[in-house]
C-alpha positions as CSV (number, residue, x, y, z in Angstrom):
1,X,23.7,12.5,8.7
2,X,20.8,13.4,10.0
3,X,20.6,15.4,13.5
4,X,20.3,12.6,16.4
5,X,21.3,9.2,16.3
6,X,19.9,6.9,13.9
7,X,17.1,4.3,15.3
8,X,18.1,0.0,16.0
9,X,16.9,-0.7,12.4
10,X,19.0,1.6,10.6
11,X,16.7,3.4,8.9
12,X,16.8,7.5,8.5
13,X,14.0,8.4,11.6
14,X,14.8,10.2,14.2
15,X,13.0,8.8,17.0
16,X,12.4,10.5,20.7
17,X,10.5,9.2,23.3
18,X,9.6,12.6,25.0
19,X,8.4,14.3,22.8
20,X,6.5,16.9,24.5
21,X,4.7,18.1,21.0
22,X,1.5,20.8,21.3
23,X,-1.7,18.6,22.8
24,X,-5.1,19.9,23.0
25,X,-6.1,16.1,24.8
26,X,-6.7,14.3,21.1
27,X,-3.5,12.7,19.2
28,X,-2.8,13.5,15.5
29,X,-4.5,11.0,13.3
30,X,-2.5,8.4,11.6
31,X,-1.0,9.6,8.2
32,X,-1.8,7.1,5.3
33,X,0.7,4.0,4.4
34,X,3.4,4.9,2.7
35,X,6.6,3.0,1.4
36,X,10.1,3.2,0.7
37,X,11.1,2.4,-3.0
38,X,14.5,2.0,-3.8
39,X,16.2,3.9,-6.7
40,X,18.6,3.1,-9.4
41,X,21.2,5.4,-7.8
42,X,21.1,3.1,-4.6
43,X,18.9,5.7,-2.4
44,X,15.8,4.8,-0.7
45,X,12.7,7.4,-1.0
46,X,9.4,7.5,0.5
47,X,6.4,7.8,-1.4
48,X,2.6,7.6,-1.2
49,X,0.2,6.5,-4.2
50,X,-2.9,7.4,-4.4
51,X,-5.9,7.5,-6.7
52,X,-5.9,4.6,-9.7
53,X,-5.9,4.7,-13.7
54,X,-4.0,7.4,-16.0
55,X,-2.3,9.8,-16.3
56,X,0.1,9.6,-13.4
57,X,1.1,12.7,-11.9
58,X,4.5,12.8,-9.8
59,X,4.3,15.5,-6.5
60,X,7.3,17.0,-5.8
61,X,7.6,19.2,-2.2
62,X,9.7,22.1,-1.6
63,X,12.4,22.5,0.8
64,X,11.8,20.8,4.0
65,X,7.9,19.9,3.1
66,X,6.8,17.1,2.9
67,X,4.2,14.5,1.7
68,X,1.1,16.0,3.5
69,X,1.8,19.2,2.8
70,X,1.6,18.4,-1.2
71,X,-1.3,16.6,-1.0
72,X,-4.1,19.3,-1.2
73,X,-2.4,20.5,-4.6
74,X,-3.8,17.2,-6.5
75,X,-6.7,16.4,-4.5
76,X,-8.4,16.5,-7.8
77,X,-6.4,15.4,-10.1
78,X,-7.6,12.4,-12.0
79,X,-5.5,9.2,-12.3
80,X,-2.6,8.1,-10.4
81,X,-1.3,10.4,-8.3
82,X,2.5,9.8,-6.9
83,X,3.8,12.1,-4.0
84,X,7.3,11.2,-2.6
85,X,10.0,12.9,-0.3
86,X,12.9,13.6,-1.3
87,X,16.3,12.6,0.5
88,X,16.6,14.0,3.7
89,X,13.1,14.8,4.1
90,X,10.5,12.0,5.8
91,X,11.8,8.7,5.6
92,X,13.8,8.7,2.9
93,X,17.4,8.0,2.8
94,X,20.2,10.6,4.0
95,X,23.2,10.1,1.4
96,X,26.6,11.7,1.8
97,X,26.7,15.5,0.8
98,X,27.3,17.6,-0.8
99,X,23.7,17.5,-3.0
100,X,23.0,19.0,-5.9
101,X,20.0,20.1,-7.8
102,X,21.4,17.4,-10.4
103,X,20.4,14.8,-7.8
104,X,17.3,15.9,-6.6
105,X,16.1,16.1,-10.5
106,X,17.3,12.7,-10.7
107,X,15.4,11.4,-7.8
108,X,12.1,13.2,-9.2
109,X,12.6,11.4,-12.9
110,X,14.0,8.0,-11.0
111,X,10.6,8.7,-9.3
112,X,8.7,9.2,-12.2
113,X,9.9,6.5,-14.7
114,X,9.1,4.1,-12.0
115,X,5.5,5.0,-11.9
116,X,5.1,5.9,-15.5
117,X,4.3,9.3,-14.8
118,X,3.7,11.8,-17.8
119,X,2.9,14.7,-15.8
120,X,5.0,16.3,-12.7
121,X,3.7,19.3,-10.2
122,X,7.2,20.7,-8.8
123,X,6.9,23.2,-5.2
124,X,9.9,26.0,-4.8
125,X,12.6,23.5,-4.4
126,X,11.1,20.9,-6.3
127,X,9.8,23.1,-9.0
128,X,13.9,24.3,-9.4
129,X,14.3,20.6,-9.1
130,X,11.5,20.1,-11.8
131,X,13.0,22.6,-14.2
132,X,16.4,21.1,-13.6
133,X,14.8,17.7,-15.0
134,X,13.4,19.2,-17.8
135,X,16.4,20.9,-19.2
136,X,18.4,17.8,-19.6
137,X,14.9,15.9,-20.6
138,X,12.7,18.2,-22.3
139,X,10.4,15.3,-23.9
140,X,10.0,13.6,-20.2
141,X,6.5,15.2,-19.3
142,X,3.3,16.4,-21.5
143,X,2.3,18.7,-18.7
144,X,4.1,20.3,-15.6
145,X,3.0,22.8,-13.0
146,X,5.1,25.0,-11.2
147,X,3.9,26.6,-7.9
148,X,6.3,28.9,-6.4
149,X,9.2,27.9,-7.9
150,X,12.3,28.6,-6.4
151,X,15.1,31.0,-7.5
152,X,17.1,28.8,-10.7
153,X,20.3,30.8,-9.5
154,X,20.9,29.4,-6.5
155,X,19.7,32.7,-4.9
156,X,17.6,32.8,-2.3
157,X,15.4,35.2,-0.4
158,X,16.6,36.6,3.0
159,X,13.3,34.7,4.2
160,X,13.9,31.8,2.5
161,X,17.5,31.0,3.9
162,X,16.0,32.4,8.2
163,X,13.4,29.9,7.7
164,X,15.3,27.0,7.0
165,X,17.9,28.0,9.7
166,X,15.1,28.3,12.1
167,X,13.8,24.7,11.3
168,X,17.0,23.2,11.7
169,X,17.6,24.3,14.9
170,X,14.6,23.6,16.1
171,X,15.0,19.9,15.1
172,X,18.3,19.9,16.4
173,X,16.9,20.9,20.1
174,X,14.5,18.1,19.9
175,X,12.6,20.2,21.8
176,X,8.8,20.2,20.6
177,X,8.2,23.5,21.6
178,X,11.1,25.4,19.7
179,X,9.9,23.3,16.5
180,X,6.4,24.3,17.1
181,X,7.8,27.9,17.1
182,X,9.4,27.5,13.8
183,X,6.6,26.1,12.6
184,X,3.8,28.6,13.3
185,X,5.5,31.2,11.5
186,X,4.3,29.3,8.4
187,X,0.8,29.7,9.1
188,X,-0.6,32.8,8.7
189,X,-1.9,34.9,11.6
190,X,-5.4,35.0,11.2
191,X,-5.6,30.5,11.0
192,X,-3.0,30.3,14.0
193,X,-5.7,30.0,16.4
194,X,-8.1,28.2,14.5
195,X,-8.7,24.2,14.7
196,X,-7.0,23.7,11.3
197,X,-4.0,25.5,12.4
198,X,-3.8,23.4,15.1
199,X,-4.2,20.4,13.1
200,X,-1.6,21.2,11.1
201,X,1.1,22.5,13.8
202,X,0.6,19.2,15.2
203,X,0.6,17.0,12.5
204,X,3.9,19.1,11.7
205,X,5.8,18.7,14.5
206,X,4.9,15.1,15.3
207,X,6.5,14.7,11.5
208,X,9.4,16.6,12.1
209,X,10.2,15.2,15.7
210,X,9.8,11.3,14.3
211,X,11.5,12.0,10.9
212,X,14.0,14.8,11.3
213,X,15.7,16.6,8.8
214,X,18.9,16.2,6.8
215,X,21.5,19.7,7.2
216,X,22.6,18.3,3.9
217,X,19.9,20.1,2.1
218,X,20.8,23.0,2.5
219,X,23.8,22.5,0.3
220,X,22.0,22.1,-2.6
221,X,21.9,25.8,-2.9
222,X,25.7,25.9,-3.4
223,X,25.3,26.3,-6.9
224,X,22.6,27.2,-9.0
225,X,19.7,25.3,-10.8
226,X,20.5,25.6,-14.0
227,X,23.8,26.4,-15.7
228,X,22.0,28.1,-18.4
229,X,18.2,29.2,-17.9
230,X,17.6,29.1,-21.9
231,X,17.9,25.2,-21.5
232,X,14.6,25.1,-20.8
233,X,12.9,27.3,-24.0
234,X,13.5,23.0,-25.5
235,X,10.4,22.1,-23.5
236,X,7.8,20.3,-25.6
237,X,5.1,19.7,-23.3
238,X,2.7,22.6,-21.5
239,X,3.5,24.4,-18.4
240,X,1.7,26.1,-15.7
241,X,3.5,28.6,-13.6
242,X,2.0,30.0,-10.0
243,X,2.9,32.9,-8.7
244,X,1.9,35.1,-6.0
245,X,1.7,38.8,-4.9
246,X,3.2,39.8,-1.1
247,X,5.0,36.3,-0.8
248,X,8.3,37.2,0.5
249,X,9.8,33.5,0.2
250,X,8.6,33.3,-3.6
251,X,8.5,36.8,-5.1
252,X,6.4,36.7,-7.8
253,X,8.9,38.1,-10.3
254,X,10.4,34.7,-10.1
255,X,7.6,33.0,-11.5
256,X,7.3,35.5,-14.0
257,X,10.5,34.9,-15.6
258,X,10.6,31.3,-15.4
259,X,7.3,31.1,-17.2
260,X,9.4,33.7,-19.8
261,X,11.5,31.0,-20.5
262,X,9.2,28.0,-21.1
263,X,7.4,28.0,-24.5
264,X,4.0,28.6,-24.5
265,X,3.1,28.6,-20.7
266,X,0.1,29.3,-18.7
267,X,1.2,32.3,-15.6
268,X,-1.2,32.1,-12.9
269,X,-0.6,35.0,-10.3
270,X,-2.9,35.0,-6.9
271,X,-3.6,38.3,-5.3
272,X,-2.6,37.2,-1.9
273,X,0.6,34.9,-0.2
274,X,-0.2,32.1,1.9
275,X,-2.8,30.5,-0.9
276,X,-3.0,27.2,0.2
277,X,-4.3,28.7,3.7
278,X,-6.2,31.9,1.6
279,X,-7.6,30.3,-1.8
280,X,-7.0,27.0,-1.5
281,X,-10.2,25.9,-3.6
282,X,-9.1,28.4,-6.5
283,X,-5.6,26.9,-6.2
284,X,-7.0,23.2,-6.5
285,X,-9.3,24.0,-9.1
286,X,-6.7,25.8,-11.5
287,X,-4.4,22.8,-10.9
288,X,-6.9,20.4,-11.9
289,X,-8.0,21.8,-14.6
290,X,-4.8,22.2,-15.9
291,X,-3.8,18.8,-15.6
292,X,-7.2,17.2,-16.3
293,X,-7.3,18.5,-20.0
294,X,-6.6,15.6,-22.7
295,X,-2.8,16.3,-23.8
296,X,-2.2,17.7,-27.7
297,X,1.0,17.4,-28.8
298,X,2.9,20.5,-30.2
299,X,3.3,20.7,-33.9
């Protein structure tokens, strides 16, 4: 379950009513609706729609993202655009553990077939996720992205495994100021002190604080990805991988092989980590124009 008690109605938040989160005199703005859809496998997940008409593309975060922090990567994308959390993240539901990365691919394709989706954008976790879904369904999408995908081995950086230690702590405390501390290390140095940085801590920690997070994720790196990373040279759609130099959560090396093992894929590598803070209108571009282009089917 998650850490604190669950609220009156049930649900998975985790409510507190002194929150003591960082001010600066002017609350966070309200994030957009969302809803909770229910999936074959009984689990409730939260997701956001925006955008209208084909093709729908399905958002998948990384491990303890969320909704908001996906958002900028399809900001133009054309169609439908479907962003969700997965279990133990947001509002969704917080099913007994273990987890796998078996379930968390079968939330992203429950996900998917219930918006029609033909294209999918997977982040670290949800990329792994994404490639787990492909390599038991290599006909599901006509075009995938994968930006900073996670180690398929169940491996993870030093980095990787301190930061998600840190966070759960610091939701464990309840105590606004230790999750704002966990949080800032995510943002780079020189936009700490900068209005968006603020923005975001914020918006952050008011999340984290009125959500929570499920200590049942991290047991989906028990065991790897993939039983066998040549599962996914079936692929028939197109790919785009994203890598980046310096990033010490994602090493580059690991985008480099998984884009070894999908036929025909596009590699993408940025010059400098923290792109989404850095670059973030070359990262938006090269995702849209990936999956803006009119699909052609392999021969």
């Amino acid at each position: 379950m998650r850490f604190g008690p669950p609220p009156p109605d049930g649900g998975p938040r985790l409510q507190r009513v002194d929150r003591t989160g960082p001010r600066t005199g002017r609350p966070t703005l309200p994030g957009p609706a969302t809803e909770l859809i229910t999936l074959p496998s009984g689990v409730r997940v939260e997701q956001l729609t925006t955008g209208t008409g084909d093709p729908v593309t399905v958002f998948a975060h990384g491990l303890a993202g969320d909704i908001a922090g996906t958002r900028p990567l399809g900001s133009a994308v054309i169609g439908r655009r479907v962003f969700f959390h997965f279990r133990g993240h947001g509002r969704s539901d917080v099913p007994p553990g273990p987890w796998s990365f078996g379930d968390l691919a079968a939330d992203l394709g429950a996900v998917a077939d219930a918006a029609g989706a033909t294209r999918a954008l997977g982040v670290s976790m949800g990329a792994a996720a994404l490639c787990r879904l492909l390599a038991t369904d290599p006909g599901r999408f006509e075009r995938v992205v994968l930006y900073l995908p996670a180690p398929l081995d169940g491996v993870r950086s030093a980095a990787s495994v301190q930061r998600l230690e840190r966070l759960l702590a610091s939701v464990e405390s309840g105590e606004a100021a230790m999750i704002a501390d966990a949080v800032e290390r995510e943002i780079p140095p020189s936009v700490r002190n900068t209005p968006a940085g603020w923005s975001f801590l914020r918006q952050r920690v008011d999340q984290l604080q009125r959500d929570g997070l499920a200590p049942e994720i991290e047991s989906v790196w028990s065991a790897p990805a993939l039983a066998e990373e040549r599962q996914l040279k079936d692929f028939r759609g197109q790919a785009l991988v994203i890598g980046c130099v310096g990033d010490e959560t994602h090493p580059v090396a690991w985008a480099e092989r998984i884009a070894g093992l999908l036929p025909g894929t596009e590699l993408e590598v940025f010059d400098r980590p923290a792109i989404l803070w850095s670059n973030r209108a070359a990262l938006r571009d090269r995702i849209s124009e990936f999956l803006n282009r009119p699909y052609v089917r392999k021969p």
